[in-house]
N, C-alpha and C positions, 0 to 999 in steps of 0.2 A: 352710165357707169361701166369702166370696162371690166370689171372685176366681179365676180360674184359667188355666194358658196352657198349650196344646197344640202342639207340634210336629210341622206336618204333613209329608207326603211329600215334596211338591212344592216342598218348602225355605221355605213360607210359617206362620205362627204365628195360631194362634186364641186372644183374650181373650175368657173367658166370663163373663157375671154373673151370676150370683141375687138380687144386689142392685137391686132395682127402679128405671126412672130415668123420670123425669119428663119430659117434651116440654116446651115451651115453650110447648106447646098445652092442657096441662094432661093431657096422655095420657099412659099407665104403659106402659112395657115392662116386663113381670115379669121375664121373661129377654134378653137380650142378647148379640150379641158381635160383634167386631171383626176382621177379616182384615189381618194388616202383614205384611210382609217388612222386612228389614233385610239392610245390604249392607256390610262391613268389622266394622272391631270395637272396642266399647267398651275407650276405655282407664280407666286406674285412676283417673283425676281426674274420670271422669262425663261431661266438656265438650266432647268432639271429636263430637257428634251434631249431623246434618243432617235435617231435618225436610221431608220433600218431600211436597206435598199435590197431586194428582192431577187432570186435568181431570175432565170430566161423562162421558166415554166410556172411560175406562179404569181399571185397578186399582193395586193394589199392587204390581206386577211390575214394578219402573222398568227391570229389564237382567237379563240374564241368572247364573244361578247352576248351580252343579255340581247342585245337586239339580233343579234346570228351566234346563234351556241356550237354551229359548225365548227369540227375542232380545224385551227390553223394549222400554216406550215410550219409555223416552229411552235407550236404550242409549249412543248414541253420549258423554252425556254423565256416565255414573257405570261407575266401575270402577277400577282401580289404572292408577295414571297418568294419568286423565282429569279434567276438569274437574271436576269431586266427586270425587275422589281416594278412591277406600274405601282407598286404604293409609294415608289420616291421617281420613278421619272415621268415624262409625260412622253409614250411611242409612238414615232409616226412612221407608217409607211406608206410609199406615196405607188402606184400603178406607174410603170414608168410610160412615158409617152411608146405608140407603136405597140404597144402590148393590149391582151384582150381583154384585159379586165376593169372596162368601164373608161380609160384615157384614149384620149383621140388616137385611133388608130385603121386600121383597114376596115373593120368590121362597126368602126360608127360613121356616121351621117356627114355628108361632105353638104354644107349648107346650101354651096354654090350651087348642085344638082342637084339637092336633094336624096339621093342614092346614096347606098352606103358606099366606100370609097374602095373598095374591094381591090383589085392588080391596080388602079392608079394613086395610090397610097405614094406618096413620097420616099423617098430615102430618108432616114435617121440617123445621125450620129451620136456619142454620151453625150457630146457636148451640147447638145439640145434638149435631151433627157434633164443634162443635171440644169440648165439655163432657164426651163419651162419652171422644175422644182422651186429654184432659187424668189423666183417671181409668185411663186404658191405661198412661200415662208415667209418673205417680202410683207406679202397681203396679209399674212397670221400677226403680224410684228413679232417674229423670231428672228434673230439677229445674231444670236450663237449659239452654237447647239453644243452641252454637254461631252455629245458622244456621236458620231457616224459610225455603222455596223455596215460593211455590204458583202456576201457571201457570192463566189463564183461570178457572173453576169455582173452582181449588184455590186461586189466588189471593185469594177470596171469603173461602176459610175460613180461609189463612193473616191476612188483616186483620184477621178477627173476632179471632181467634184472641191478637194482637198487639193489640188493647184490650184483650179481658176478660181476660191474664193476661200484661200488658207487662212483669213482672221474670221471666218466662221465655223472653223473645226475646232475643238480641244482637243478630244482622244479620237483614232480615227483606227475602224479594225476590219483588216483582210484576210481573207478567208479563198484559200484555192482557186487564185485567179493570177493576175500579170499586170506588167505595165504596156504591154504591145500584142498584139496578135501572132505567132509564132505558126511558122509555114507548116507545121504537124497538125494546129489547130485548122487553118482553114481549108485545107486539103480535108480534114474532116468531113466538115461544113460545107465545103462546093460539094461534097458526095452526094448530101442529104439533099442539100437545095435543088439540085439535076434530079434526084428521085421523083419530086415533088413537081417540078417544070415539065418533066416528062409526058406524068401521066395526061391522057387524052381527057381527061375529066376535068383536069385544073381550066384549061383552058384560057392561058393566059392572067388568071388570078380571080375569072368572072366566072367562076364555077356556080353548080343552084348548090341553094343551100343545104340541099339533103342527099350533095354529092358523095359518092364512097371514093375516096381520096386514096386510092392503095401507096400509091408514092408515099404521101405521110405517113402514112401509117409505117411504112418500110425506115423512111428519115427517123423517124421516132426508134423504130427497132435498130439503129445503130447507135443513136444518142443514146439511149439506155446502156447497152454494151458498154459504151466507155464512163457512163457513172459510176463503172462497180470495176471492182480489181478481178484477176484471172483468180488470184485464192480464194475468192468470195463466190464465186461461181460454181470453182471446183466442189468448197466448202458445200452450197446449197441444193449437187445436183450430183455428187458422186457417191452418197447412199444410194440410187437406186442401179442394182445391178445388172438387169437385165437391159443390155444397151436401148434398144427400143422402148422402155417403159423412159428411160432416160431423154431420148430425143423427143417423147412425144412431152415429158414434164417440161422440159425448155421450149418447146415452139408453144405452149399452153403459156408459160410465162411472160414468154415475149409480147403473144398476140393479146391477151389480156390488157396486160400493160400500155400496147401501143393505142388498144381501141379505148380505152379509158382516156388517155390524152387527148388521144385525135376527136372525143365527142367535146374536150372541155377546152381544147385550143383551139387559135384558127390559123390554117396554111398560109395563109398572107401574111399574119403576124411574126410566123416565124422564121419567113424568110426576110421580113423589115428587122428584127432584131438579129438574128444570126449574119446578114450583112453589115449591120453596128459592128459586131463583134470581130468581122472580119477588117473593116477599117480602123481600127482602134489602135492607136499608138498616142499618149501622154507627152509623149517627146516631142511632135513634130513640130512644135511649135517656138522650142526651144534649141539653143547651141549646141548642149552638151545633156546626159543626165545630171551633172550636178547644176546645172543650171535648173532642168526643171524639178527636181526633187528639193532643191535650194528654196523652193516658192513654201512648201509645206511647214506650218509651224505645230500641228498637232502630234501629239506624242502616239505613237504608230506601233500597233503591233502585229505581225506579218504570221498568219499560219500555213502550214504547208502539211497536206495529207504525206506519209513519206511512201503510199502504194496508190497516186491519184496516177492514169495513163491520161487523164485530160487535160489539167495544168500540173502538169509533172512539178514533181521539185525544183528543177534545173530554173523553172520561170520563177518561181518562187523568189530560191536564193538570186537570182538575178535582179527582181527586184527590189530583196532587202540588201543590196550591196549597192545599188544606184541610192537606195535610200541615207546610208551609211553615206557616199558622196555626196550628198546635200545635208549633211549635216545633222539631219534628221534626228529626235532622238526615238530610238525603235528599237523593237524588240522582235525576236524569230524564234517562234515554235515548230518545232518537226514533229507532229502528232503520229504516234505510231498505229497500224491500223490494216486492216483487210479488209474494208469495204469503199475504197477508193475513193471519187470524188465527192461521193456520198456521205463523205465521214461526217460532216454539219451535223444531218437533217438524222442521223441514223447513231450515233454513239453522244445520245444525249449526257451524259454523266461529266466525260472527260470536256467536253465544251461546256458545262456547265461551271465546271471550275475557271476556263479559261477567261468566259467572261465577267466570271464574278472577277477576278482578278483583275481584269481589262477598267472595269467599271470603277472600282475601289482605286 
């Protein structure tokens, strides 16, 4: 059988394949598999599924469950009676491929060698991410999903996702992301990735495993930078007066922050996804944008932090105006805000309405 699902301890699900799948790069995985969790329960019509796609730094694990009470990343926003209501939908979020948490990716097992796949991990695209998923849902018999959510990253994959298989979306909702890679964005991104290449420790991706990674750590402390707005900073660090009591609360913030990530991610994974992120354009496959935004039939609603410096507005509005050329029918929020591209995971209230509205 090439197919198979395991239910693990920690209340999340493993899809495994034997069925070889092709990259977009022309590369084979022999083997394969997929880490999801799901949250409520299918009912007998198929249709009450919500599809949540996950940023670049976190998993599967959107809220807590009886089998992992660990609270999730969006906890505040899925469970019974919340905003994602698990008493009327059934949640899935899937580990996207190339990410650390339990899907095939650097840090698991290359059958071929046996070895974990560490610097010779392949290249990834969305269009493999969302292609692996499609063939997950496939094997569940889900055939149309109520609702796709994907925020930042996940956002990427839920758009791909919503062209190359637009009679499987209804409602489809984005959250501070684009439809192409914008040269501010990767400019970003090669900064971090060179941090990370640099250091004498990575060593080409076959680092030991109890390497101290200062490059990541460093990549991490500019990612963080640009998730928060300059008024959010100011706002958190310009009560303390004595400038020195000041610089020593920010480099305590940063370095906190970075070593927290850097124990719970891994450097290969994130230069496999942040180079997704940096090839990623929706269009290339199509004439024009109304050509590809012409493919979507799910009713689409577009948010935009209006103080995000990572996917600025400008990407935003640019995407709901390609959207608006394919006819799409959408809708654009400009969410006001001082905590930048953070605003999802961090101003639960005012997202809490939006998706109850999204859902309804």
């Amino acid at each position: 059988m090439s197919y198979s699902i395991q239910n693990l301890e920690d209340g999340s699900s493993l899809f495994t394949s034997t069925e070889p799948f092709t990259l977009a790069n022309g590369r084979v995985l022999e083997h394969w598999q997929l880490c999801y969790e799901t949250f409520g329960h299918l009912n007998k019509q198929r249709d009450n599924v919500v599809l949540i796609h996950h940023a670049l730094s976190v998993g599967p694990h959107v809220a807590a469950t009886k089998a992992n009470p660990k609270k999730g990343w969006w906890q505040a926003m899925v469970g019974p009676g919340k905003a994602i209501d698990t008493d009327r939908y059934h949640v899935i979020c899937i580990n996207n491929l190339g990410s650390c948490f339990g899907s095939t990716s650097p840090v698991t097992t290359n059958q071929v060698t046996s070895k974990p796949w560490a610097g010779d991990f392949p290249e990834v695209m969305m269009e493999d991410m969302v292609h692996s998923q499609k063939l997950l849902l496939d094997h569940l018999g889900i055939e149309r999903l109520y609702a796709m959510i994907g925020n930042s990253m996940g956002a990427m994959v839920s758009l791909t996702w919503a062209i190359a298989y637009p009679d499987s979306v209804q409602r489809l909702l984005l959250t501070s992301s684009s439809y192409k890679a914008y040269p501010a964005n990767i400019a970003n991104r090669r900064i971090q990735q060179e941090s990370i290449r640099l250091d004498p420790a990575f060593q080409d991706g076959n680092y030991e495993p109890d390497a101290q990674l200062n490059g990541f750590r460093l990549a991490r402390k500019l990612g963080l930078y640009t998730y928060r707005n300059a008024a959010e900073w100011n706002r958190r660090f310009n009560s303390f007066n004595n400038i020195g009591m000041r610089d020593d609360e920010i480099n305590s913030y940063m370095d906190y922050n970075a070593d927290l990530f850097c124990r719970s991610f891994d450097a290969n994974c994130y230069l496999v996804l942040t180079a997704a992120m940096d090839r990623y354009d929706v269009t290339q496959q199509y004439e024009s944008l109304a050509a590809t935004f012409g493919r979507i039939t799910a009713k689409t609603t577009v948010i935009s932090v209006e103080s995000d410096i990572l996917f600025t507005p400008q990407q935003q509005q640019e995407l709901y105006q390609g959207l608006l050329k394919g006819r799409v029918d959408c809708h654009y929020i400009n969410h006001p805000s001082q905590y930048g591209h953070d605003a999802f995971l961090v101003e639960t209230g005012a997202f809490d309405r939006y998706l109850r509205v999204f859902l309804d």
